[in-house]
C-alpha positions as CSV (number, residue, x, y, z in Angstrom):
1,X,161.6,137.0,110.8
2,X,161.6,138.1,114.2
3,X,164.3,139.4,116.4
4,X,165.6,137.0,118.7
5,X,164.0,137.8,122.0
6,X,166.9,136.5,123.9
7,X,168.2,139.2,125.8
8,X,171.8,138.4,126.6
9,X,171.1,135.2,128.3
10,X,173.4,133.2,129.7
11,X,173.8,129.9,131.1
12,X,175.6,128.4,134.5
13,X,179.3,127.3,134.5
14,X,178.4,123.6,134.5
15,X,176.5,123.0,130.8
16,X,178.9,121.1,129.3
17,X,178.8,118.9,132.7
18,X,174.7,119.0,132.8
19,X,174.8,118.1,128.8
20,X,177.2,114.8,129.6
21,X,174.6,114.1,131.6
22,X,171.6,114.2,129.8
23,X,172.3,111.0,127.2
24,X,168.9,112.6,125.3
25,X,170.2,116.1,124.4
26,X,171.7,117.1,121.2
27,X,172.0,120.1,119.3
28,X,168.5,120.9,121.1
29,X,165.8,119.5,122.8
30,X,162.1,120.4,124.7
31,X,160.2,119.6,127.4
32,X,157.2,120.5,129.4
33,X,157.8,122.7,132.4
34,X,155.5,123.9,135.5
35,X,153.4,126.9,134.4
36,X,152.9,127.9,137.9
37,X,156.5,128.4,138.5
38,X,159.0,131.0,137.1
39,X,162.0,130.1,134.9
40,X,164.8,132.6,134.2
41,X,168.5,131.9,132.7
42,X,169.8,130.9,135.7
43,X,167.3,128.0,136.5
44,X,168.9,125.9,133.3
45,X,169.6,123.3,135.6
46,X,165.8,122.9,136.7
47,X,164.8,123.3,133.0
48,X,167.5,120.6,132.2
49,X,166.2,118.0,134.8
50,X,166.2,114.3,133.3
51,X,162.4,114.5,135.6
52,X,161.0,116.8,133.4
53,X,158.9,115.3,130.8
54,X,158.0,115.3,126.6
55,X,154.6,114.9,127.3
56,X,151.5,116.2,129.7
57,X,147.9,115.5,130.8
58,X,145.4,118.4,130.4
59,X,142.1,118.7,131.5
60,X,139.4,121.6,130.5
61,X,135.5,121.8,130.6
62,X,133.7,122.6,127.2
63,X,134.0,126.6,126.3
64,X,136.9,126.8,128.0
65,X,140.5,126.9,127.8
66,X,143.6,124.5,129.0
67,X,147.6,125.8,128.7
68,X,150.5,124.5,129.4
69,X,154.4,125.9,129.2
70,X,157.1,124.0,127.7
71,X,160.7,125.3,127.2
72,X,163.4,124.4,124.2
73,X,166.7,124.0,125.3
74,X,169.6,125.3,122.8
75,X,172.7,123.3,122.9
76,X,176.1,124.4,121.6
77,X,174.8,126.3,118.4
78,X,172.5,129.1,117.8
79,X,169.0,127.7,116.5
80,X,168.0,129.6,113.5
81,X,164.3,130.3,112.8
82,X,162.5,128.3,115.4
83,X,158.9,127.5,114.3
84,X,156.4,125.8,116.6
85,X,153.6,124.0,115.0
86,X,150.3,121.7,116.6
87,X,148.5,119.1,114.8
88,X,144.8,118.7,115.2
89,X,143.5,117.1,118.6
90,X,141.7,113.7,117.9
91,X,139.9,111.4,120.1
92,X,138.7,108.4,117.9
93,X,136.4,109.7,115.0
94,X,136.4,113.5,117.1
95,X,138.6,116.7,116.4
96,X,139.2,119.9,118.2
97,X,141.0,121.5,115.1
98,X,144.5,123.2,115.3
99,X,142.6,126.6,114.9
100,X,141.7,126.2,118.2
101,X,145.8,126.2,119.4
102,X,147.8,129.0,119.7
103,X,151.0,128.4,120.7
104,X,153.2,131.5,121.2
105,X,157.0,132.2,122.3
106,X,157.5,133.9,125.6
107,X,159.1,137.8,125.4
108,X,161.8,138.3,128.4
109,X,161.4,141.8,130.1
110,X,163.9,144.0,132.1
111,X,162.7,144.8,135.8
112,X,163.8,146.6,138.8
113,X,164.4,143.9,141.6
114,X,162.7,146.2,144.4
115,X,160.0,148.7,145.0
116,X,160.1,151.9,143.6
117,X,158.1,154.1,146.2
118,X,154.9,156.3,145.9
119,X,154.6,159.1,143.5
120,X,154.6,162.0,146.1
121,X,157.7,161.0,147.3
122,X,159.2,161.3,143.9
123,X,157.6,163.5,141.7
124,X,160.1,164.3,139.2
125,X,159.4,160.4,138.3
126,X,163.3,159.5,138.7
127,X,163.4,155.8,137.6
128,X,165.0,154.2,140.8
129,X,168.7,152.6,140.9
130,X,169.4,149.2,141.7
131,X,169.3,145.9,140.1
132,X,167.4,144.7,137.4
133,X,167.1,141.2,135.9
134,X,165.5,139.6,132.9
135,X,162.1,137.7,133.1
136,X,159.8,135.6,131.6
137,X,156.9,138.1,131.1
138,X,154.9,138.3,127.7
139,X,153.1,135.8,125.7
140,X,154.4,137.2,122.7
141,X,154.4,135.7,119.3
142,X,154.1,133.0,117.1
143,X,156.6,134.1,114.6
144,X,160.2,132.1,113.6
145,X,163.2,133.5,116.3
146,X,166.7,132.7,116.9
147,X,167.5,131.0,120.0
148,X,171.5,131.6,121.2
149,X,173.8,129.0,122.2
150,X,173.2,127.8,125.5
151,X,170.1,129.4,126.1
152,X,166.6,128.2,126.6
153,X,163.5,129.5,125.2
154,X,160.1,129.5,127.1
155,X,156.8,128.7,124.8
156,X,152.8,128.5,126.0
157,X,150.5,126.5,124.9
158,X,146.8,127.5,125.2
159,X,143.6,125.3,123.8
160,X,140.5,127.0,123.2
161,X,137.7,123.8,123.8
162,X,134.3,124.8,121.6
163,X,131.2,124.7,123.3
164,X,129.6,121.7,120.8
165,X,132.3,119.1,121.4
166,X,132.2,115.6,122.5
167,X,133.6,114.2,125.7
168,X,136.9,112.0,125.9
169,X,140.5,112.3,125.8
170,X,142.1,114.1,122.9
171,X,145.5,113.9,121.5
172,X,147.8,116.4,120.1
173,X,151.6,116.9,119.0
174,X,153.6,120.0,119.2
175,X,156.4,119.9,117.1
176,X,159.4,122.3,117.1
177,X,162.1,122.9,113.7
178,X,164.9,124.9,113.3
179,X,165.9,126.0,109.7
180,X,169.6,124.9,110.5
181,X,169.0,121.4,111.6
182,X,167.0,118.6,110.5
183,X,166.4,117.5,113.8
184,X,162.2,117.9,114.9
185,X,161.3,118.0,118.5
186,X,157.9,116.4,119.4
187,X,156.0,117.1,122.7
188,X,152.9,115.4,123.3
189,X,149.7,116.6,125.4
190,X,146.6,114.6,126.2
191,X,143.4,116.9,126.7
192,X,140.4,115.4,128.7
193,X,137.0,117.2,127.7
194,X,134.4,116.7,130.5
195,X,131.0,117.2,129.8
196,X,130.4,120.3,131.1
197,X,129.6,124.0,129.7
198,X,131.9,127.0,130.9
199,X,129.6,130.0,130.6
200,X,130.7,132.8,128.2
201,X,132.7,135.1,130.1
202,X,129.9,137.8,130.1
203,X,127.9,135.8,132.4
204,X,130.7,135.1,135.1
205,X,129.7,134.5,138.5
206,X,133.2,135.4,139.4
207,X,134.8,138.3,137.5
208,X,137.3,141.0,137.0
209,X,137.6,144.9,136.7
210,X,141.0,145.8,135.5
211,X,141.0,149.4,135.5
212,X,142.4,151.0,131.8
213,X,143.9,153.7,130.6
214,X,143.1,154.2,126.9
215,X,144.7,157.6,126.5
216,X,148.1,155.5,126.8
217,X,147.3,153.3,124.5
218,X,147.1,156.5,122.0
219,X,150.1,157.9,123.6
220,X,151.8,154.8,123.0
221,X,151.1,154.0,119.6
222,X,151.4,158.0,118.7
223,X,147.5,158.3,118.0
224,X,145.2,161.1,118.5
225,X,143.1,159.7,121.5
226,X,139.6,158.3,120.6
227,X,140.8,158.8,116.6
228,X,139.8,155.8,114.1
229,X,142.9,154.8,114.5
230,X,142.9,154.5,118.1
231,X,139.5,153.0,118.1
232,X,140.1,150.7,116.4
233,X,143.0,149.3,118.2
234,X,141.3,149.8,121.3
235,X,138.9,147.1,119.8
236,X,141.0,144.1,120.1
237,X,142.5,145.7,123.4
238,X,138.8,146.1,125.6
239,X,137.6,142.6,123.6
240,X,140.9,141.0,125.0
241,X,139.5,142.2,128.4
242,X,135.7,141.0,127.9
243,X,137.5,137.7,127.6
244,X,139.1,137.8,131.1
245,X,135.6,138.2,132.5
246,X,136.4,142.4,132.5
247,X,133.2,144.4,131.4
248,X,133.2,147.3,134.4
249,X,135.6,150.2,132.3
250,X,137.3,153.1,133.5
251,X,136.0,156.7,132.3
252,X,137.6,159.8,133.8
253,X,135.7,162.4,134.4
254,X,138.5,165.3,135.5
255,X,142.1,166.0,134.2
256,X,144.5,163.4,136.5
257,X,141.8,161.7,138.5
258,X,145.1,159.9,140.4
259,X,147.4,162.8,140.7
260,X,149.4,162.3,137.5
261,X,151.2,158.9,138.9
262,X,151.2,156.7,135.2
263,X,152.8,157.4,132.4
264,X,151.8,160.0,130.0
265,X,154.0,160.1,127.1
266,X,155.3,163.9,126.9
267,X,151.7,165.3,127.9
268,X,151.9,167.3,130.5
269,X,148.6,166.1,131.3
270,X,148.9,162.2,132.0
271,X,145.6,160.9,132.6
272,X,143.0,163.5,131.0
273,X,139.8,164.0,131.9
274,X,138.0,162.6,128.9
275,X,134.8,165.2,130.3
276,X,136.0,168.4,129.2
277,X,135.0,171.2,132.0
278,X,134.6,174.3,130.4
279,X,133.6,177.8,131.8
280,X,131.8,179.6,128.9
281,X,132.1,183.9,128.2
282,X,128.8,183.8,130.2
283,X,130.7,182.2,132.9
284,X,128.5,179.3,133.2
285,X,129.9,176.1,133.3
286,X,129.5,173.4,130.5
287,X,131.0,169.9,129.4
288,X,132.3,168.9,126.3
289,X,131.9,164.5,126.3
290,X,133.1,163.2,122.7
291,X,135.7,161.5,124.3
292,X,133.9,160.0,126.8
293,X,130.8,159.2,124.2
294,X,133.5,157.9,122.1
295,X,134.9,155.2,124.7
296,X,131.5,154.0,126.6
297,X,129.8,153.4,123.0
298,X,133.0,151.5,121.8
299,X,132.8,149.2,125.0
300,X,129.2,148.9,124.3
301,X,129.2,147.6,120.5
302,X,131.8,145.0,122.3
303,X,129.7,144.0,124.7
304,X,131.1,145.2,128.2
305,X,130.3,148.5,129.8
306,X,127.5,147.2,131.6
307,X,129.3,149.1,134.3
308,X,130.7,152.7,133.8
309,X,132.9,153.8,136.4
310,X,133.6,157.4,136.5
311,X,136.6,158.8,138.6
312,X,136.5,160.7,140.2
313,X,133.9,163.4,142.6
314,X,136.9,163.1,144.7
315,X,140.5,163.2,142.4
316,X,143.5,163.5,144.4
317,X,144.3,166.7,145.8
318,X,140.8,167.3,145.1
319,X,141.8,169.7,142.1
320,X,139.8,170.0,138.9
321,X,141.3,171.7,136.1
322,X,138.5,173.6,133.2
323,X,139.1,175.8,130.1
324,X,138.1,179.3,130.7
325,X,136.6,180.5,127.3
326,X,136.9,184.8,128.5
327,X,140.7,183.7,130.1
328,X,141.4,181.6,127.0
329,X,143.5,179.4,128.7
330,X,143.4,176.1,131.6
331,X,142.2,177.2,135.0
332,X,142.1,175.0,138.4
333,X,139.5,175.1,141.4
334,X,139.3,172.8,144.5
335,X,136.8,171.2,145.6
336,X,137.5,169.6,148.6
337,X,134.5,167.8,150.4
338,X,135.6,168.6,154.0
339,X,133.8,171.9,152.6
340,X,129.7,170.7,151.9
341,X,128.7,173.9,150.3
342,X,131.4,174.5,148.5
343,X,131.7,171.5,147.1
344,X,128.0,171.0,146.0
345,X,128.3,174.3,144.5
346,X,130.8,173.1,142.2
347,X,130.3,169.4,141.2
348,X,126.1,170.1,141.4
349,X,126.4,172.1,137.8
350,X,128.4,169.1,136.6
351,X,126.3,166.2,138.4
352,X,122.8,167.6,136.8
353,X,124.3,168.0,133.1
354,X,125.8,164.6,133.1
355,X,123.1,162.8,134.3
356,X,121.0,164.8,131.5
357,X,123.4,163.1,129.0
358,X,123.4,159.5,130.0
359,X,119.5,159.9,130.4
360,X,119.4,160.8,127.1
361,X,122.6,157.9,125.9
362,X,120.5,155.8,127.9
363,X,123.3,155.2,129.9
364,X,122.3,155.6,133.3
365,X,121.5,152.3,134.5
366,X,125.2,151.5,133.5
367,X,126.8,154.3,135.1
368,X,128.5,154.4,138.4
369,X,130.2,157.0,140.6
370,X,133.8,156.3,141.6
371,X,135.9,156.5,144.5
372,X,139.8,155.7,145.4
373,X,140.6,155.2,149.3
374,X,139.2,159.2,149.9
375,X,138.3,160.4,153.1
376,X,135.1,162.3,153.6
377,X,133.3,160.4,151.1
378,X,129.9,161.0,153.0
379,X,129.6,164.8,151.6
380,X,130.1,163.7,147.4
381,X,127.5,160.6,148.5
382,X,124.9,162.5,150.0
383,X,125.6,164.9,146.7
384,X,125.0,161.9,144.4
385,X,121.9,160.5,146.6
386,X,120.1,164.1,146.3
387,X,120.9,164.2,142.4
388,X,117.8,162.4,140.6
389,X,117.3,161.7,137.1
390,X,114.5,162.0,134.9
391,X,112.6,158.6,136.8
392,X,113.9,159.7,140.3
393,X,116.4,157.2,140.3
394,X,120.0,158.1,141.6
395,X,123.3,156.9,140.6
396,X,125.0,154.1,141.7
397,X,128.3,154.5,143.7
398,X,131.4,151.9,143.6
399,X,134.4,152.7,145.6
400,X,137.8,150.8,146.6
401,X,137.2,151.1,150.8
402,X,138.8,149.5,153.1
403,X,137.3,151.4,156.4
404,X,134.4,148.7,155.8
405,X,134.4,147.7,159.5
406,X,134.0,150.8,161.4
407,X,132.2,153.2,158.6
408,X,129.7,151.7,157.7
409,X,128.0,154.9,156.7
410,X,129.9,154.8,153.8
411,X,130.2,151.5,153.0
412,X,126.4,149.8,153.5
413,X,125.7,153.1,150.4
414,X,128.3,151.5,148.3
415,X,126.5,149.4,145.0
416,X,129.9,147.9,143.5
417,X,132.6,147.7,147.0
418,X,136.2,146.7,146.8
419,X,138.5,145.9,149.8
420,X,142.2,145.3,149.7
421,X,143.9,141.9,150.6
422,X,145.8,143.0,153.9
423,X,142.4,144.5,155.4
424,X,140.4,141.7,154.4
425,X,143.3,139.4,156.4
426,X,143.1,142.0,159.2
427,X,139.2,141.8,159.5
428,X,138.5,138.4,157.9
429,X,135.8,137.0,159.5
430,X,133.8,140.4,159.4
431,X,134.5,140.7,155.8
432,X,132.9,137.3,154.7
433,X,130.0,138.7,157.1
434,X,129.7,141.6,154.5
435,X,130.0,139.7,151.5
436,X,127.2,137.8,152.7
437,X,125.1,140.4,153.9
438,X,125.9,142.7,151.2
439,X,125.3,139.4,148.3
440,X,121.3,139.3,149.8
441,X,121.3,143.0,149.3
442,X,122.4,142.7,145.8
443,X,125.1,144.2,146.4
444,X,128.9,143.0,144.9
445,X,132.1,143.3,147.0
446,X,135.7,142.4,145.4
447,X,138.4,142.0,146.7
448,X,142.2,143.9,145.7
449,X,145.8,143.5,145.6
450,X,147.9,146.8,145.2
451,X,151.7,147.5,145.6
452,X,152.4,146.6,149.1
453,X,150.7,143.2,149.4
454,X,152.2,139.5,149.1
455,X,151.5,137.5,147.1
456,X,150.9,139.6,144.1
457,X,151.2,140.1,140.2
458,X,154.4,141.8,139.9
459,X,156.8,141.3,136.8
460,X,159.2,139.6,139.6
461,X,156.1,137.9,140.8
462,X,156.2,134.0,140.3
463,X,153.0,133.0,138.1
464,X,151.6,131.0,141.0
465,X,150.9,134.0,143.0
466,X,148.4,135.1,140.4
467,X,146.7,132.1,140.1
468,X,146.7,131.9,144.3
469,X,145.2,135.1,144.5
470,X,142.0,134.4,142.5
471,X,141.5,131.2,144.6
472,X,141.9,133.3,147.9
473,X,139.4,136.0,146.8
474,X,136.7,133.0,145.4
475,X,137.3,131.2,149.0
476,X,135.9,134.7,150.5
477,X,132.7,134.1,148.5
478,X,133.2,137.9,146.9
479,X,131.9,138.9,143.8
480,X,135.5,139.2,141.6
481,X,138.9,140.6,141.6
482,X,140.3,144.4,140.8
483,X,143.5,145.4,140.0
484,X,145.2,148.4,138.9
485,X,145.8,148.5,136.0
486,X,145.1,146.7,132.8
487,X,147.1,149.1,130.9
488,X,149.7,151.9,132.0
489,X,152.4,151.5,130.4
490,X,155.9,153.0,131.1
491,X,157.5,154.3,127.8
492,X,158.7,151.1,126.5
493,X,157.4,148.2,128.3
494,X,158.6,145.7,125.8
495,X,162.3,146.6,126.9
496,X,161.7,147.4,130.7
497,X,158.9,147.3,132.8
498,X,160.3,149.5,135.8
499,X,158.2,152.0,136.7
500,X,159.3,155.0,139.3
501,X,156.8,155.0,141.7
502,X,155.8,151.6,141.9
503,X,157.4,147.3,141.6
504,X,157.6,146.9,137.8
505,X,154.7,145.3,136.1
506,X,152.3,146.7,138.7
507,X,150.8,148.9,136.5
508,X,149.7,147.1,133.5
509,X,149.1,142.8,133.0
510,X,149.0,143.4,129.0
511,X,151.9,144.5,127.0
512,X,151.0,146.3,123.1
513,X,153.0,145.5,120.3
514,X,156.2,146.9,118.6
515,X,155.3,150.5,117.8
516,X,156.1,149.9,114.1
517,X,154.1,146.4,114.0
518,X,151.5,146.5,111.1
519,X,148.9,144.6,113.8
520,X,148.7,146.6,116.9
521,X,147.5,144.2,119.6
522,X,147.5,143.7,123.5
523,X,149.2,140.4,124.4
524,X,148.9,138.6,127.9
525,X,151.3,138.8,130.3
526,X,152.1,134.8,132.1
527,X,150.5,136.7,135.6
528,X,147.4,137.5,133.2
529,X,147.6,133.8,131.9
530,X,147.4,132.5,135.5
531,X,144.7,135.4,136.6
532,X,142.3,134.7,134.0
533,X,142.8,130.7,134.7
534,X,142.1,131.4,138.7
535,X,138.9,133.1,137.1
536,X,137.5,130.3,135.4
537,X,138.6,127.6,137.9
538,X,136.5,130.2,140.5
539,X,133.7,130.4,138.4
540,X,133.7,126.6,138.0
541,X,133.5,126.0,141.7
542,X,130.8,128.6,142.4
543,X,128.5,126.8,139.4
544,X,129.1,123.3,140.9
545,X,128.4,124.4,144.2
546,X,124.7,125.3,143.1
547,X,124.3,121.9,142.1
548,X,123.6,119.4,145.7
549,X,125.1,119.3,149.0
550,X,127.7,117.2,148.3
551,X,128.9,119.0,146.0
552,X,128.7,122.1,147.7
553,X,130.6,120.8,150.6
554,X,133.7,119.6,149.0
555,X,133.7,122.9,147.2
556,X,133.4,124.7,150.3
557,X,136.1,122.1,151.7
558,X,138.4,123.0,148.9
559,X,138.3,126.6,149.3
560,X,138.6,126.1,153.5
561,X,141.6,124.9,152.6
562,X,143.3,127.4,150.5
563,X,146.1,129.6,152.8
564,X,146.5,132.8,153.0
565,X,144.9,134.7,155.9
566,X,147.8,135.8,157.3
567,X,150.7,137.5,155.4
568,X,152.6,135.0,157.0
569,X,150.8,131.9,155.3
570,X,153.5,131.9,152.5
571,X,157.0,132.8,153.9
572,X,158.5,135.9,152.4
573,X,161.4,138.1,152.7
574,X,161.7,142.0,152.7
575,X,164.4,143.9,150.7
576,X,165.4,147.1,151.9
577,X,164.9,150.0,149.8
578,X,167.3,151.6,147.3
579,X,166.4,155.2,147.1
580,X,165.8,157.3,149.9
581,X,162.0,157.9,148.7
582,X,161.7,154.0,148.0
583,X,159.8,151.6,150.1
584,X,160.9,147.8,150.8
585,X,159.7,145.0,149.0
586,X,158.1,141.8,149.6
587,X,158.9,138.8,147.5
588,X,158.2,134.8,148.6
589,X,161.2,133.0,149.6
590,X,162.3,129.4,148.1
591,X,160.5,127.9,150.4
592,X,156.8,130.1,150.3
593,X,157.6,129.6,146.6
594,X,157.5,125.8,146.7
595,X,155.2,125.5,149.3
596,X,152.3,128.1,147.0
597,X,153.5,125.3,143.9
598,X,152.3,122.5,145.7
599,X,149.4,124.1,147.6
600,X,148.1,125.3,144.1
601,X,148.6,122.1,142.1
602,X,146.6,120.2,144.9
603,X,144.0,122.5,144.4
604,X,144.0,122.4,140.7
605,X,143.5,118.3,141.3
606,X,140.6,118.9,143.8
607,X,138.9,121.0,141.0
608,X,139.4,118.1,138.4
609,X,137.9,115.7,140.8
610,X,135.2,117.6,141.8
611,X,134.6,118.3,138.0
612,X,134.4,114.7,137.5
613,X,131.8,114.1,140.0
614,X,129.9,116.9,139.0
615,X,130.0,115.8,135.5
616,X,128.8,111.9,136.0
617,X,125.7,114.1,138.2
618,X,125.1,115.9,135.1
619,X,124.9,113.0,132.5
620,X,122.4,111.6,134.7
């Protein structure tokens, strides 16, 4: 059985009032809640609300999936192995089977309230003070728990709708036991199939680069990096990601390509370079890539890795570190691009050899050059541009750049671009200019969220935010969404997600199992839930749109309407920082919180109609 997941909840002074109340509750009940909105301990009251119902209407195309978030309430007794089951789905003689349900309870994690600050400010990674609070978080399990007295315990729902289905309106019940009671709880949920294929997620119009961190995964689980072992959980980790619409991944090419700012277990090295640089007794350089052979061809027999994005030509403090074979031991240069010559004489070695071994991987055409926010870009392009392979052709070069508006030098060269929210709000109309212009040149722009933007996809983050954010980026016409990261875990993520440097939960949207669990696998976080379902409800919009001009117009109507070009659209407030090295942080007030609810749930019932119409077009 496992562990209650409760972690010293409590509820407000008047249950025994609210329970009086509620002429339907005893011993325990359930009911559907908002799965948009954010419930912690305190908000018992809201969960506890006579309005909220037993039942719900779902709606999903074919090949795609519908959830939902319901909550069981624990009266005056502890429940004692809580199991959740689903029936089939039927609709007259048709079923969507109960395979095709996963229903799973939802983990509460400790976070730090505020914003933790940058790494250089704080380099001996001292976790900041302050408060902390418990929150919804991780989609966890399906297995039996204890719920304590006068708690409540969040649950998600998610349907998986096969691609060779028939139309109509099915019917399921969840229903909820408790090995101390012989009370049974039954939810109901309606799911409306409309006749219309959701691609596969490798043929997105609309998708995602998360960037990864696969050395913590091994540091996490206490693996040798790139082991059998670790490849094989790094199986159902990358093929969780294919699902979200992910298939650009993350290969480093030096030793801390970010300055050593995730976690890295008790390596002294955090993020390694998975390239080994060495300098031989000859003192000519050479490169050591099992790792990195390892990784790309793992993500290939998956199916991603279509792009391979290598970071970086321009790490931060532009240090690369190499094993020196006469010196026996780790060595450091700089090669810092203010410096042409000097830096072509060092990364040219390294630029020819690699390109030598993707030729001969037959990688090339996958592979791109990276680039984080660096300044003098220009000198490691012109290096990549004058760096042919064996058909003349030159890499291709992806970069997150916000300078899109006045260098243009640097941007117009870029193949894969990505722009962060705030500069996209500060330049708006010029950046849909480029998405356009840059679209006819087959070329892909993105947009970003990162640490100091709101809305975002913070632990303390309400789900909504997620799901607004994929909207906002899909109403710029861009390509996708990036976010770091996927995966950089602090030590133990399951008990806290408070990072030092930056809010908690910025650094990863999947959480790993218990260390000890006999199935190691990556579970979704309720901001991944409501990411990957912005995704799909993009991806629908940009397929309909393709479809007439009426269609296209009310598409283009709906995303018109979506807020969000000011920082402003959603009120917020600022909390001042806790640590002298801290920065503030932004978090939506009540009201931005309730306005974002019922902007997004209008928006979700524009996509439904629009759906519908599309669908009858469709069946004609």
């Amino acid at each position: 059985m496992q562990k209650s997941i409760d972690k010293n909840k409590t509820l407000d002074d008047n249950f025994s009032e609210l329970l009086k109340k509620n002429e339907n509750f005893e011993q325990f009940d359930a009911v559907f809640v908002d799965s948009f909105d954010k419930y912690q301990q305190k908000d018992y009251k809201t969960i506890l609300n006579p309005q909220n119902k037993k039942d719900i209407k779902l709606w999903a195309w074919k090949n795609d999936k519908a959830n939902a978030e319901f909550a069981i309430i624990c009266g005056e007794q502890d429940l004692e192995n809580v199991t959740i089951s689903v029936s089939d789905l039927k609709a007259e003689s048709n079923i969507i089977g109960s395979k095709n349900v996963k229903v799973s309870f939802i983990r509460d994690v400790k976070a730090y309230t505020g914003h933790a600050g940058w790494y250089a400010n704080n380099p001996a990674n001292i976790m900041p003070k302050g408060e902390r609070e418990y929150y919804p978080e991780v989609i966890y399990s399906d297995s039996p728990i204890t719920i304590n007295k006068n708690t409540f315990q969040l649950a998600w729902l998610e349907i998986n709708t096969p691609k060779a289905i028939a139309t109509g309106v099915y019917q399921g019940v969840i229903s909820i036991n408790a090995s101390n009671t012989d009370k049974v709880i039954e939810l109901n949920f309606d799911l409306e199939i409309l006749d219309i294929v959701m691609p596969d997620s490798n043929k997105y119009l609309f998708d995602v680069e998360y960037w990864s961190h696969p050395y913590n995964v091994a540091y996490y689980y206490g693996v040798e990096p790139f082991s059998d072992k670790h490849l094989d959980i790094l199986k159902q980790h990358m093929s969780l990601y294919k699902s979200l619409g992910g298939h650009a991944i993350t290969a480093s090419i030096v030793e801390e390509a970010w300055g050593g700012q995730t976690y890295g277990g008790d390596n002294k090295i955090h993020y390694p370079s998975m390239i080994k640089w060495i300098k031989n007794l000859e003192g000519k350089w050479e490169f050591d890539y099992t790792d990195f052979d390892k990784w790309v061809q793992l993500n290939k027999e998956i199916g991603i890795a279509d792009k391979i994005i290598c970071y970086s030509m321009m790490p931060w403090n532009n240090v690369i570190k190499f094993y020196d074979e006469s010196k026996k031991k780790m060595l450091k240069i700089k090669a810092n691009a203010a410096s042409s010559n000097k830096y072509s004489e060092i990364w040219s070695p390294f630029l020819t050899d690699f390109i030598k071994h993707i030729d001969e991987k037959d990688w090339f055409d996958s592979t791109y050059m990276g680039f984080d926010e660096r300044h003098n870009m220009g000198t490691a392009i012109n290096l990549i541009l004058d760096t042919k392979n064996k058909d003349g052709k030159t890499l291709k070069i992806s970069a997150a750049f916000n300078d899109f508006k006045h260098n243009a030098s640097v941007f117009d060269r870029l193949d894969y671009a990505s722009v962060g929210l705030q500069q996209i709000r500060n330049n708006l109309q010029d950046f849909k200019t480029q998405v356009q212009v840059r679209r006819a040149n087959n070329q892909q722009t993105t947009m970003y969220t990162a640490t100091e933007h709101i809305p975002n996809s913070f632990t303390k983050s309400v789900p909504v935010e997620s799901y607004w954010t994929i909207m906002f980026a899909g109403s710029l016409n861009s390509t996708g969404f990036l976010r770091w990261a996927y995966d950089a875990w602090v030590k133990n993520p399951l008990d806290e997600s408070t990072h030092w440097s930056f809010p908690a939960g910025d650094c990863f949207l999947v959480y790993p199992s218990e260390k000890d669990d006999k199935v190691r696998e990556s579970k979704f976080t309720l901001r991944l839930a409501k990411l990957d379902e912005g995704v799909r409800d993009v991806n629908k919009l940009y397929i309909m749109r393709e479809k007439d001009a009426s269609i296209a117009q009310k598409v283009e109507e709906l995303f018109a309407s979506i807020k969000g070009d000011s920082e402003n659209s959603y009120e917020f407030y600022t909390m001042s920082k806790t640590n002298f090295w801290g920065r503030k942080a932004k978090w939506l007030t009540e009201n931005g919180r309730k306005q974002m609810l019922l902007d997004m749930q209008n928006i979700k019932e524009k996509i439904y109609e629009i759906s519908k119409e599309y669908s009858a077009l469709e069946s004609k």
